[in-house]
Backbone as a chain_set.jsonl record, in Angstrom:
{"seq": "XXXXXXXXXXXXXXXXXXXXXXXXXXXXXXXXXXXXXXXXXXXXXXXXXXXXXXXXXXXXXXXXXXXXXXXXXXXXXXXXXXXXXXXXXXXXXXXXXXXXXXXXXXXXXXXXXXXXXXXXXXXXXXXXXXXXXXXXXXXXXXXXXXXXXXXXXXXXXXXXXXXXXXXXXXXXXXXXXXXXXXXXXXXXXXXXXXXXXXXXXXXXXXXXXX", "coords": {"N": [[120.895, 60.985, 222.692], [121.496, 57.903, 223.851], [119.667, 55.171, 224.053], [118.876, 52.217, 226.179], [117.393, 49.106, 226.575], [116.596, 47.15, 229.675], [116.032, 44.147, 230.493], [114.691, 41.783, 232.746], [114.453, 39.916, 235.535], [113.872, 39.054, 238.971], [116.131, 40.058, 239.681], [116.956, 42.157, 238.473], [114.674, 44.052, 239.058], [115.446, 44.739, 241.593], [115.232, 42.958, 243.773], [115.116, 42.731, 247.407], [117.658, 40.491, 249.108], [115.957, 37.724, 251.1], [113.764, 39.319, 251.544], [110.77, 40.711, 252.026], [109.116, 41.106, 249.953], [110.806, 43.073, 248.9], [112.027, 46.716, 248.154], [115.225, 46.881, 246.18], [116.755, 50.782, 246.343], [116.881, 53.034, 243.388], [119.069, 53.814, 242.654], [121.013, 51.8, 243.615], [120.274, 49.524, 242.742], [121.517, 47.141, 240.225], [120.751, 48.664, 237.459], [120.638, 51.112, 237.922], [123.015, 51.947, 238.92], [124.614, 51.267, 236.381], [123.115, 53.411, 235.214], [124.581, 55.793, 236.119], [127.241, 54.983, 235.966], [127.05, 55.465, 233.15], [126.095, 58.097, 232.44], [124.532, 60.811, 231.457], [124.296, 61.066, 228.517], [123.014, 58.411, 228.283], [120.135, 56.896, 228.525], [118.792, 54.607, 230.994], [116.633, 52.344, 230.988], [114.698, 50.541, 232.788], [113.223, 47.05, 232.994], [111.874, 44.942, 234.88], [111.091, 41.932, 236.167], [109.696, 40.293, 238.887], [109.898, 36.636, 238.707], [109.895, 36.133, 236.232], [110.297, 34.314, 233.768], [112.422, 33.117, 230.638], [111.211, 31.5, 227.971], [108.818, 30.653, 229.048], [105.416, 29.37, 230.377], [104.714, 29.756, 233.463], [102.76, 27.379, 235.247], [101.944, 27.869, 238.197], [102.082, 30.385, 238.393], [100.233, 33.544, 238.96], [99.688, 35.947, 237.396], [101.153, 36.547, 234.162], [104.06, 35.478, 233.075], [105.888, 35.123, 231.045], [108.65, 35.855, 229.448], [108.79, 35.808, 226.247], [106.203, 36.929, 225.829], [105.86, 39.163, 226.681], [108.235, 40.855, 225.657], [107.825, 41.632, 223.027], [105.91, 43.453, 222.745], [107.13, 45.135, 224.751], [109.442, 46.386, 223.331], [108.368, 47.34, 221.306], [107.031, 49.751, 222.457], [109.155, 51.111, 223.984], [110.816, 51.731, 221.597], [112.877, 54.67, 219.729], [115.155, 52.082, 220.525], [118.449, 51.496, 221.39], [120.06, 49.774, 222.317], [119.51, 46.214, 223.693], [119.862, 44.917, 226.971], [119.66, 41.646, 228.098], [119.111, 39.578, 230.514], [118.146, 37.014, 231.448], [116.897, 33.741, 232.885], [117.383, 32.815, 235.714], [115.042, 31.745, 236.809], [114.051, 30.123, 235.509], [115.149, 27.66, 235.8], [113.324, 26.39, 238.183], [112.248, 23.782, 239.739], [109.86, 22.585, 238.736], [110.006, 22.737, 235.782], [111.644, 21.281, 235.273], [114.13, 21.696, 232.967], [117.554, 22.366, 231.586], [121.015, 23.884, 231.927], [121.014, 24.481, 228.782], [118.984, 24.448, 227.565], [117.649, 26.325, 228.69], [119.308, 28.162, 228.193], [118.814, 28.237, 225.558], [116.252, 29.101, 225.276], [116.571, 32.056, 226.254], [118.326, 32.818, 223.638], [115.878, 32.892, 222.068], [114.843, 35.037, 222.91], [116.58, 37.201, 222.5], [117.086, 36.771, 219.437], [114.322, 37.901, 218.883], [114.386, 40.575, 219.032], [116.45, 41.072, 218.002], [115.425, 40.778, 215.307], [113.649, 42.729, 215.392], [111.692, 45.8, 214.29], [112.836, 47.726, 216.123], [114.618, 49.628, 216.701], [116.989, 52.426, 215.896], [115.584, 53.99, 212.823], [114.042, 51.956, 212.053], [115.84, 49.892, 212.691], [117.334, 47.328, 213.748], [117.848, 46.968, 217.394], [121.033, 46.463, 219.092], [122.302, 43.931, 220.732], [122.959, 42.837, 224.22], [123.647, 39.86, 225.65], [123.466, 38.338, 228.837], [124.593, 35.951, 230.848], [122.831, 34.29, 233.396], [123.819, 35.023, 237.668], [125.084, 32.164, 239.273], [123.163, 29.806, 241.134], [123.333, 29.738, 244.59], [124.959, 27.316, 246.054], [123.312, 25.727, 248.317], [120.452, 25.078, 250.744], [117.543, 26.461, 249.349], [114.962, 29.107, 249.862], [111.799, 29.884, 249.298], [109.621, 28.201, 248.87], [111.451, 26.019, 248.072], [111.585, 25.042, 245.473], [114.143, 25.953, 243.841], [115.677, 24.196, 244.758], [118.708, 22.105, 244.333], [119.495, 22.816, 242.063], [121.707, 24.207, 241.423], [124.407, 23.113, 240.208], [122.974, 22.871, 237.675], [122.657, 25.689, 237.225], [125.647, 26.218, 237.425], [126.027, 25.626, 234.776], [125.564, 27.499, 232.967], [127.336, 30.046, 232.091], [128.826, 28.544, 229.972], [126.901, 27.613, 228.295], [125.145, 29.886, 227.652], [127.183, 31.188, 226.224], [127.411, 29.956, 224.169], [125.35, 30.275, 222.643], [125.382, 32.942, 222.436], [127.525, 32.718, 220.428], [126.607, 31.551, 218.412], [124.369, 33.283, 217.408], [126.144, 35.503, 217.279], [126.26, 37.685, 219.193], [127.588, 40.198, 221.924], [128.784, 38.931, 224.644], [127.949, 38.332, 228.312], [128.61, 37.292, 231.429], [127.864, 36.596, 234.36], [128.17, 35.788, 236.534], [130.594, 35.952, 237.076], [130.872, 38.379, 237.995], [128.884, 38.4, 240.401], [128.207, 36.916, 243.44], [125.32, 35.568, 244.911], [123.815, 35.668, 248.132], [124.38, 32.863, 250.537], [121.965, 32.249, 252.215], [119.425, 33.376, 250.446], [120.333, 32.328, 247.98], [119.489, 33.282, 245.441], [118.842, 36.374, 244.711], [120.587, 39.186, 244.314], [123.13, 40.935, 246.458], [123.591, 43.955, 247.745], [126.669, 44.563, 246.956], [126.845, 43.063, 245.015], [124.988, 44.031, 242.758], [126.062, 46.927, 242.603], [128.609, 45.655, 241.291], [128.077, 44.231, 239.376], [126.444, 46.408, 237.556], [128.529, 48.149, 236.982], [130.318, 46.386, 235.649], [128.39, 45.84, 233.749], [128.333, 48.702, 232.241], [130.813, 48.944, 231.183], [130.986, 47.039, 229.255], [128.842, 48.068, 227.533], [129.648, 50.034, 226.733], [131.372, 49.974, 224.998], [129.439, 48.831, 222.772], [127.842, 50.9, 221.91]], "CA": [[120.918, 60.107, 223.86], [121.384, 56.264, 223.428], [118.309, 54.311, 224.98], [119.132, 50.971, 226.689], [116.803, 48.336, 227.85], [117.519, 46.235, 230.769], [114.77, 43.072, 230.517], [115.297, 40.217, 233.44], [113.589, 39.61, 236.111], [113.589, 40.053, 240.225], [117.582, 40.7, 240.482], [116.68, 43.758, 237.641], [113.898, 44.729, 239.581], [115.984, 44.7, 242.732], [114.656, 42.188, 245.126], [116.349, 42.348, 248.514], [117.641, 39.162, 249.925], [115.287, 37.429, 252.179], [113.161, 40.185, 252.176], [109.295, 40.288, 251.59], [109.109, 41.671, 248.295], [111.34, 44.74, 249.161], [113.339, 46.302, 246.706], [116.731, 48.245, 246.387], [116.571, 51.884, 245.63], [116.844, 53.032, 242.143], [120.548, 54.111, 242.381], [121.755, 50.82, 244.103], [119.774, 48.175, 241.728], [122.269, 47.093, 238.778], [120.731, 49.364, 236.476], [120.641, 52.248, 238.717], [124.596, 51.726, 238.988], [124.41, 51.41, 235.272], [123.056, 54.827, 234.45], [125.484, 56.314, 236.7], [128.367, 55.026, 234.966], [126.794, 55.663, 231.825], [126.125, 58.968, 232.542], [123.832, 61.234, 230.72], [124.672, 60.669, 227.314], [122.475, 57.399, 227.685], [119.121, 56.735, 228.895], [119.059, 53.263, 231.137], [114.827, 51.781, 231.189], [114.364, 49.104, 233.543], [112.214, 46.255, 232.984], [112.022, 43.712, 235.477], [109.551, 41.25, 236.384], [109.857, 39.163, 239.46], [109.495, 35.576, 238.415], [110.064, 36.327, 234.823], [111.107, 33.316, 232.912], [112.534, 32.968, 229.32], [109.778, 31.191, 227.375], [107.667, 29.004, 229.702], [104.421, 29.639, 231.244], [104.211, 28.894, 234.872], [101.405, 27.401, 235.985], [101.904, 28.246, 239.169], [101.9, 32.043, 238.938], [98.445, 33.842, 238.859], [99.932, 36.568, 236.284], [101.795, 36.316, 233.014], [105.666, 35.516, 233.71], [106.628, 34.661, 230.395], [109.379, 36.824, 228.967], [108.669, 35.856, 224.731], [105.088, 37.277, 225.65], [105.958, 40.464, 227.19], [109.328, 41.616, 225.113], [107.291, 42.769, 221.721], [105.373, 44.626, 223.256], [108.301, 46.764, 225.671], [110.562, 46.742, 222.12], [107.646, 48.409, 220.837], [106.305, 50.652, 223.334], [110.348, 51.601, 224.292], [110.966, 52.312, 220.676], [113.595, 53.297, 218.962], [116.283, 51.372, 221.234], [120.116, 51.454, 220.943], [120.544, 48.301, 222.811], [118.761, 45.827, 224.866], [120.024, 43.767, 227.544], [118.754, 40.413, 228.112], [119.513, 39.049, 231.328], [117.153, 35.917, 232.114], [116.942, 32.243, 232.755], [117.157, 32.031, 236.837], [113.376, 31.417, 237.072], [113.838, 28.607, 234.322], [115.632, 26.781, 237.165], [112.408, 26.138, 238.758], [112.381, 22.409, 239.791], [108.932, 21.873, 238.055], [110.324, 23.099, 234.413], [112.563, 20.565, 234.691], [114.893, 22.15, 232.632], [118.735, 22.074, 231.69], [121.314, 25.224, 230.965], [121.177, 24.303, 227.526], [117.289, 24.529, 227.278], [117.224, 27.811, 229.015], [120.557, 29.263, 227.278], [118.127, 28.706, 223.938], [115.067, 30.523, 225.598], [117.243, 33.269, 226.195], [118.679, 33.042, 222.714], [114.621, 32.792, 221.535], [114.636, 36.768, 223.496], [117.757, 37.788, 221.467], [116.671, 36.555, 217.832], [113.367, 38.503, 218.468], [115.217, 41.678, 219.458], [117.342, 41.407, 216.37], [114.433, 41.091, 214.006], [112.642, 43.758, 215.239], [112.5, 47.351, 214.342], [112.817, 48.752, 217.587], [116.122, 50.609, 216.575], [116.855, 53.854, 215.088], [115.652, 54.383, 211.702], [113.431, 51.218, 211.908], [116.674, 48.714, 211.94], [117.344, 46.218, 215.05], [118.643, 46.955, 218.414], [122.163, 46.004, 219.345], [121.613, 42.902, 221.98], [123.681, 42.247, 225.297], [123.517, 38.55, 226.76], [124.185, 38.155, 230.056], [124.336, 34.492, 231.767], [122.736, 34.984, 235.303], [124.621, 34.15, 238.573], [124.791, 30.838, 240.034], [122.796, 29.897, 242.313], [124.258, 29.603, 245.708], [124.719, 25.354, 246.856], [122.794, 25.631, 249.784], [118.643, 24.521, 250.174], [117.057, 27.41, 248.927], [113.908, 29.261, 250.273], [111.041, 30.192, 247.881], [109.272, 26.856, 248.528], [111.797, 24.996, 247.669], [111.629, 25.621, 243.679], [114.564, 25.882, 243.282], [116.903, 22.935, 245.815], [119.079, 20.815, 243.815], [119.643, 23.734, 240.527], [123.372, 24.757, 241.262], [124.709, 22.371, 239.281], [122.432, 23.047, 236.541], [123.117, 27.064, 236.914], [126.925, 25.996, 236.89], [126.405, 25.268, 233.591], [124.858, 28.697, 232.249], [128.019, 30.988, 231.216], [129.31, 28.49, 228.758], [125.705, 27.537, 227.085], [124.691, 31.209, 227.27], [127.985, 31.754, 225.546], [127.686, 29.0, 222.976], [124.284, 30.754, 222.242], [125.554, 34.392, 222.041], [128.782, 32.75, 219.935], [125.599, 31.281, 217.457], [123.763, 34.542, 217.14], [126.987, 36.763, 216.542], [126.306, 39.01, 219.483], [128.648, 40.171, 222.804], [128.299, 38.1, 225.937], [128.674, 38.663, 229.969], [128.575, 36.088, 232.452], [127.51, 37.455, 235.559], [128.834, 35.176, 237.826], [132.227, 36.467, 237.247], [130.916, 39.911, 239.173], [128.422, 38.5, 241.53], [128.147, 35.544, 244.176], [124.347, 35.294, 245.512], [124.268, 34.686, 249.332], [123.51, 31.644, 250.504], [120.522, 31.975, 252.912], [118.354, 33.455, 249.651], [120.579, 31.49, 246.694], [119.315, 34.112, 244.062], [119.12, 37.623, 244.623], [122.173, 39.827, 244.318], [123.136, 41.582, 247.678], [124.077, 45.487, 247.148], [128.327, 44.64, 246.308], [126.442, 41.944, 243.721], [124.398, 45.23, 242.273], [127.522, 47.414, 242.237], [129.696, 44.735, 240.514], [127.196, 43.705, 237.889], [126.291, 47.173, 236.842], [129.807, 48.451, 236.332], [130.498, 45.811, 234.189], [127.382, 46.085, 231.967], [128.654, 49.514, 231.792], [132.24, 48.49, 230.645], [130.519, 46.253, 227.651], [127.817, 49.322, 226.723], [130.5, 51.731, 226.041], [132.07, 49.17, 223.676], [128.596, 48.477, 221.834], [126.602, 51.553, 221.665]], "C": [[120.707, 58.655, 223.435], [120.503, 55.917, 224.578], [118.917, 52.957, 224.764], [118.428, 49.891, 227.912], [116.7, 47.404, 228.455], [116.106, 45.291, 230.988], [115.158, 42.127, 230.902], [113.732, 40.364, 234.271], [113.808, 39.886, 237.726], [115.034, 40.392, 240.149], [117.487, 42.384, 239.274], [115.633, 44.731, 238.834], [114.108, 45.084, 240.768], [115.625, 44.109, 244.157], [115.884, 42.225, 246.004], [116.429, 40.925, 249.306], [116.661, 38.467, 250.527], [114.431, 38.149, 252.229], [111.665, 39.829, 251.812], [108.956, 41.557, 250.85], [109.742, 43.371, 248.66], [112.322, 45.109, 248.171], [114.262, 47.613, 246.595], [116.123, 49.019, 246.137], [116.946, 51.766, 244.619], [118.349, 52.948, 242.001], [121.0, 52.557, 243.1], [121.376, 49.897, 243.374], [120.828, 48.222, 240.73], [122.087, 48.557, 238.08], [120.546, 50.9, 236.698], [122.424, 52.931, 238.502], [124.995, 51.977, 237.531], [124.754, 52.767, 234.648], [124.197, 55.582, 235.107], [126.655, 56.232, 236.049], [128.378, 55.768, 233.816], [126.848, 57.274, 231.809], [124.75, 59.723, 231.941], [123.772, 61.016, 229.215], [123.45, 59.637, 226.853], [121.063, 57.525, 228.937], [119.027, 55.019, 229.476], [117.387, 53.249, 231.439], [114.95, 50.181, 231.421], [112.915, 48.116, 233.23], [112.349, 45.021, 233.145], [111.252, 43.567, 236.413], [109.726, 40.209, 237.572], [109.186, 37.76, 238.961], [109.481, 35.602, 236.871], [111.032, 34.875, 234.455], [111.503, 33.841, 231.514], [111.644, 32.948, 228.486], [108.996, 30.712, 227.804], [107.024, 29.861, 230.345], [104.527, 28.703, 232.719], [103.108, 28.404, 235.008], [100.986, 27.742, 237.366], [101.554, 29.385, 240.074], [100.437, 32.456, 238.436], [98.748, 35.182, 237.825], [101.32, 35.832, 235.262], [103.233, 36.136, 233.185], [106.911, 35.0, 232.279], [106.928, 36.014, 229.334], [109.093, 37.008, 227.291], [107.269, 36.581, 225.095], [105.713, 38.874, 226.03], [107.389, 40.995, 226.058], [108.757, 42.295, 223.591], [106.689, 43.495, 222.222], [106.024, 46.159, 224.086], [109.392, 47.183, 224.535], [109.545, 47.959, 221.244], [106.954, 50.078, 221.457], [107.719, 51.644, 224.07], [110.929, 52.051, 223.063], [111.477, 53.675, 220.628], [114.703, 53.522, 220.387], [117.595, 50.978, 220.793], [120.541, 50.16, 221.025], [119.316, 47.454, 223.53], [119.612, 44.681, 225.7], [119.195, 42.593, 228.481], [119.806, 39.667, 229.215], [118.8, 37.868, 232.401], [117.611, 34.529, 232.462], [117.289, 31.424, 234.596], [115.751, 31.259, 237.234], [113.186, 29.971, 236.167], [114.209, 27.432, 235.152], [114.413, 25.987, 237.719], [112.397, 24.321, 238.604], [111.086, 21.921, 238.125], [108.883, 22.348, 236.358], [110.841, 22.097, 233.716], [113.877, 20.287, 233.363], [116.45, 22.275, 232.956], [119.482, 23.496, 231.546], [121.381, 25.251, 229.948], [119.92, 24.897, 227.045], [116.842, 25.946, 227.785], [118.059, 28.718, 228.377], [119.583, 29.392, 225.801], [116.821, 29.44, 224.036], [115.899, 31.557, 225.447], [117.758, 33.35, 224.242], [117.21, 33.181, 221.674], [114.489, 34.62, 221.623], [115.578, 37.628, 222.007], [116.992, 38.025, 220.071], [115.329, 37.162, 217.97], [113.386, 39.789, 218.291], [115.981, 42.002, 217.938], [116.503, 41.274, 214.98], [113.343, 41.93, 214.1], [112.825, 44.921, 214.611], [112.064, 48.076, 214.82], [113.839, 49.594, 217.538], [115.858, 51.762, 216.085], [116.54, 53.312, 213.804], [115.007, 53.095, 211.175], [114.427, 49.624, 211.99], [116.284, 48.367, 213.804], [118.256, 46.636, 216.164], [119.728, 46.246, 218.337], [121.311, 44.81, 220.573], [123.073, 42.602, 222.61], [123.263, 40.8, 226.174], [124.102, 38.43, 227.678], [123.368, 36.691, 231.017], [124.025, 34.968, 233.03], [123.798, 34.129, 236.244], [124.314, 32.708, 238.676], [124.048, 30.653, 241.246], [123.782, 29.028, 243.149], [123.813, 28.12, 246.672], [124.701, 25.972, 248.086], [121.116, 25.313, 249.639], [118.018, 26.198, 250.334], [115.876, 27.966, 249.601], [112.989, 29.702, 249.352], [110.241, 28.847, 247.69], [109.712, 26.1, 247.957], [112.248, 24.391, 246.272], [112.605, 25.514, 243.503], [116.256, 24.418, 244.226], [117.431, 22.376, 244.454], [119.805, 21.775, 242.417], [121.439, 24.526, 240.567], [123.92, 24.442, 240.441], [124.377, 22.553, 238.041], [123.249, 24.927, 235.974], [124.904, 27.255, 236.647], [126.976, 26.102, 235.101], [126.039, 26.788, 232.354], [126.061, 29.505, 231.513], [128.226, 29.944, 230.237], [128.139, 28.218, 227.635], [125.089, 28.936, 226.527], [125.828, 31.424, 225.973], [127.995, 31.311, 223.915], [126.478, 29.835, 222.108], [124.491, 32.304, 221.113], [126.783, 34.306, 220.898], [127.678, 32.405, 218.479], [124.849, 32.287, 216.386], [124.965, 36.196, 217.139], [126.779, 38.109, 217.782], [127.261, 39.062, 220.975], [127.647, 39.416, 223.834], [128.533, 38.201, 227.022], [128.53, 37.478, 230.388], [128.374, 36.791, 233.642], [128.166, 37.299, 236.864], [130.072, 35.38, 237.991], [132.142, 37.73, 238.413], [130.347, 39.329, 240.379], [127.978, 36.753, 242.033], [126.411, 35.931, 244.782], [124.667, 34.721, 246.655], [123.369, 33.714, 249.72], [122.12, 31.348, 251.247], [119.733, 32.741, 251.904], [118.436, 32.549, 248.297], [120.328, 32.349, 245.643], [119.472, 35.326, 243.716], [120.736, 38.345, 245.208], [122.178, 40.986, 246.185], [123.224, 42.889, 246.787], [125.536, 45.235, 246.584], [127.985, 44.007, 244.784], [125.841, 43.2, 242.776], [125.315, 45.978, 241.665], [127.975, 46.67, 241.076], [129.133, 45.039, 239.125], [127.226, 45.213, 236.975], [127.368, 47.902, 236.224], [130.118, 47.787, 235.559], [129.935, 45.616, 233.019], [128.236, 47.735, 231.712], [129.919, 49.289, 230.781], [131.548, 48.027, 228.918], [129.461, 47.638, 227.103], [128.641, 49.779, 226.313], [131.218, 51.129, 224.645], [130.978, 49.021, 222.463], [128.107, 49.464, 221.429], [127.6, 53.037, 222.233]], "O": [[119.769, 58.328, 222.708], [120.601, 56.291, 225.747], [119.355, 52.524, 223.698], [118.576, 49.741, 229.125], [116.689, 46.411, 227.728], [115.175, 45.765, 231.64], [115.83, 41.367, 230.205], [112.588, 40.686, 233.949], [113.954, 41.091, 237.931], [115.163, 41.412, 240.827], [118.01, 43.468, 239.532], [115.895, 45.845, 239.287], [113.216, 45.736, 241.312], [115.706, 44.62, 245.274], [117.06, 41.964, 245.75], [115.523, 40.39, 249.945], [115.895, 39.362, 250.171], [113.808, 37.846, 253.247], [111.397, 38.725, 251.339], [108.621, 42.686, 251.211], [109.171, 44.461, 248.642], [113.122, 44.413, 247.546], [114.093, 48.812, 246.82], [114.993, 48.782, 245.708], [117.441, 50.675, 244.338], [118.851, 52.08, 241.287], [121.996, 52.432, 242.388], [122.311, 49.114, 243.203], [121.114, 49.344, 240.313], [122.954, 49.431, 238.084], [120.348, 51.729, 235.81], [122.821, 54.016, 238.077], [125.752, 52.936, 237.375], [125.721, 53.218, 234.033], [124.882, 56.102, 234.226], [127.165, 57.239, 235.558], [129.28, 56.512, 233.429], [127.732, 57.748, 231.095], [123.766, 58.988, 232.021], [122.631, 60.664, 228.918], [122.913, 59.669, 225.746], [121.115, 58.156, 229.992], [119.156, 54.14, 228.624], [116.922, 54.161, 232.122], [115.156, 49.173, 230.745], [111.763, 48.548, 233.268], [112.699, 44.15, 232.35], [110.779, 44.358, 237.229], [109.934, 39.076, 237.138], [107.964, 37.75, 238.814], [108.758, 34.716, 236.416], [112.163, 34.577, 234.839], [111.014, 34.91, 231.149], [111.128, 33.991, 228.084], [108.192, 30.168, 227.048], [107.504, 30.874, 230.855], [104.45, 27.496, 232.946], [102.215, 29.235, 234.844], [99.8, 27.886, 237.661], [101.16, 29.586, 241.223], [99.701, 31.809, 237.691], [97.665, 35.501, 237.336], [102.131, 34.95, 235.549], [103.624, 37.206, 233.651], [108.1, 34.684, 232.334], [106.177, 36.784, 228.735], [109.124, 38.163, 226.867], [107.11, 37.16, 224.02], [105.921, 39.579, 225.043], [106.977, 42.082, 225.653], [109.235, 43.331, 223.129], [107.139, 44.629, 222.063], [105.746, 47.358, 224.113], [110.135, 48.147, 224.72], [109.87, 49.037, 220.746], [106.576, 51.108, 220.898], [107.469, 52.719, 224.615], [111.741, 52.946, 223.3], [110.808, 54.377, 221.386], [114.982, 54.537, 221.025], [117.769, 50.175, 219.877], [121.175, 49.513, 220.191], [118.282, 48.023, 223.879], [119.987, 43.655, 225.131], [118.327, 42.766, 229.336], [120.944, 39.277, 228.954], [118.856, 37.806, 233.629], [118.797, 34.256, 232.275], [117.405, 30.226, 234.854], [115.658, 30.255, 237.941], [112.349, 29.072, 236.248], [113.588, 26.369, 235.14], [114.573, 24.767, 237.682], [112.519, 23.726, 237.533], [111.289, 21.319, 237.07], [107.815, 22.309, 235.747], [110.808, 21.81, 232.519], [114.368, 19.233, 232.959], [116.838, 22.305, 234.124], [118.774, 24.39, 231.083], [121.97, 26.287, 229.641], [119.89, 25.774, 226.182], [115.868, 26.567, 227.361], [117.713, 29.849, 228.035], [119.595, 30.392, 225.083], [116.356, 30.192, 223.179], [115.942, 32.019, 224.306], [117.214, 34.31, 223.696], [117.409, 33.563, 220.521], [114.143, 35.342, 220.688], [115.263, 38.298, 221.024], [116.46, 39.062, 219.675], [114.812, 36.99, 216.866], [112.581, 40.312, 217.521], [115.965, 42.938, 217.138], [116.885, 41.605, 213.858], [112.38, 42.008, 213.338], [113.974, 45.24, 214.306], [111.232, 48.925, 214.501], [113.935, 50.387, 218.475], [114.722, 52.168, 215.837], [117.077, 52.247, 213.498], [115.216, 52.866, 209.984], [114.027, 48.542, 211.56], [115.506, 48.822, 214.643], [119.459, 46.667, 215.904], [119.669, 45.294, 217.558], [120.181, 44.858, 221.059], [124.069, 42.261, 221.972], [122.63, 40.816, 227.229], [125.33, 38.384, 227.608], [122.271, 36.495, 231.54], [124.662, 35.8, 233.676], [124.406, 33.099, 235.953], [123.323, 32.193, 238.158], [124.288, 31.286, 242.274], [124.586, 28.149, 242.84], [122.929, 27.88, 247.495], [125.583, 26.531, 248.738], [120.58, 25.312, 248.531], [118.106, 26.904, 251.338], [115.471, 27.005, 250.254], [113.568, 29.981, 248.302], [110.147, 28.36, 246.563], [109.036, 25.339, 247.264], [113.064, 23.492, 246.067], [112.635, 24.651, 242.625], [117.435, 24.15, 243.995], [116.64, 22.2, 243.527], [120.72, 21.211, 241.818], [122.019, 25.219, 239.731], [124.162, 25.308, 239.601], [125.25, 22.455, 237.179], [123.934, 25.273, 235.012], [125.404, 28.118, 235.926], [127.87, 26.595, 234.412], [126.314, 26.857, 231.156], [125.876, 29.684, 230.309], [127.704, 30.37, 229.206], [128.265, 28.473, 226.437], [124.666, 29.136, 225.388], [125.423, 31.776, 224.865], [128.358, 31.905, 222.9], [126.693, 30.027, 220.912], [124.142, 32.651, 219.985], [127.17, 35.356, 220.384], [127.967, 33.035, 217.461], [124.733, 32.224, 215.163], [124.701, 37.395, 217.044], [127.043, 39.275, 217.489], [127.733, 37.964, 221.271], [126.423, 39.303, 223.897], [129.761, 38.194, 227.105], [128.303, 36.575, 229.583], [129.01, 37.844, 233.695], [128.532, 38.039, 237.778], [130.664, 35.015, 239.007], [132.923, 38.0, 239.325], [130.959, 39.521, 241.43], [127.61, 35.792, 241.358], [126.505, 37.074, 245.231], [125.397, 33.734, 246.751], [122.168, 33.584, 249.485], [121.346, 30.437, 250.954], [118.778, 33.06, 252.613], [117.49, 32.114, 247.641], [121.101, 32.145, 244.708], [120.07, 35.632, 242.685], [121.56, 38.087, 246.085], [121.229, 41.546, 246.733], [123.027, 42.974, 245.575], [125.659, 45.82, 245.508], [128.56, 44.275, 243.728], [126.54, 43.256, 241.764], [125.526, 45.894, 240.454], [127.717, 47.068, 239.94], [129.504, 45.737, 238.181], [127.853, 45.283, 235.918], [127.252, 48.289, 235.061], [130.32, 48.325, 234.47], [130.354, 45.375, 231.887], [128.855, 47.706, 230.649], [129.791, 49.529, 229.58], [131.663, 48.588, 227.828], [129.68, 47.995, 225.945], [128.461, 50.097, 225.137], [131.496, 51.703, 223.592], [131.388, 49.06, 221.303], [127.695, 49.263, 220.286], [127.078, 54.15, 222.284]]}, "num_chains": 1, "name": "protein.A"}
């Protein structure tokens, strides 16, 4: 059985729109959709963190939200791992990061290069790694206190820096925003068609890697 693990943040963990902290079922979240494709053959292990950034500490949040702190520890404790996909960097958005897609495409590429020097794989070697640029957020004023107004523009810019990243580090690349549009009265989280989409197409790229 190939093990594959899925490390973002609330659209992994399946936040619903608007909702107050409610969250898809297992089978309708991305990675729900995922295993389904995948089938048995593979093992899909979710791990997603609402508010999960790349590398930066919030100060804002009252637990830990930073993704370089938490990923040795789930590479180790998920051990050994076929693949991992790495699907972060909406939370980097955050007005008060003040952050560019360039600066978050190299957090994310910080996730990767730790992934590939671990040995979380079979036989002690390094997971395969999937990058995936998150959606765009959706030009409209955002809710979430506001955090994130003004970041479209910026998230525009994510597939090609993610790409430039994943073209750096030698490994395959998605773009997300090709499958899924975020609607505009939440701007971030994926509806259920956005869920669907996404996870069929990680499937498409798994079967090619692993």
């Amino acid at each position: 059985m190939k093990r594959i693990l899925c490390f973002g943040d609330s659209n992994t963990w399946g936040y619903v729109p608007l909702g107050a902290l409610e969250r898809y079922p297992e089978d309708v979240r991305w990675t729900g959709v995922l295993q389904a494709e995948l089938g048995s053959e593979y093992r899909v292990i979710e791990e997603g963190q609402n508010g999960r950034t790349t590398v930066f500490d919030d100060p804002f949040e009252t637990t830990c939200k930073n993704g370089s702190r938490h990923l040795p520890v789930l590479l180790e404790s998920h051990k050994p791992l076929d693949l991992v996909v790495i699907m972060l960097g909406s939370n980097d958005l955050k007005t008060h990061f003040r952050q560019t897609a360039l600066t978050i495409a190299a957090g994310a590429g910080v996730l990767a290069s730790r992934v590939m020097e671990s040995e979380a794989g079979p036989a002690l070697g390094a997971p395969k790694v999937l990058l995936i640029a998150p959606a765009e957020v959706a030009d409209a004023q955002c809710p979430f206190g506001r955090k994130f107004d003004g970041t479209h523009e910026i998230s525009k810019g994510f597939a090609q820096a993610y790409q430039e990243v994943a073209q750096i580090l030698e490994i395959p690349f998605l773009d997300a925003a090709e499958h899924v549009s975020v609607p505009v009265t939440d701007c971030i989280h994926f509806d259920v068609a956005g869920h669907t989409a996404l996870g069929i197409a990680v499937a498409h790229s798994v079967k090619n890697l692993v």
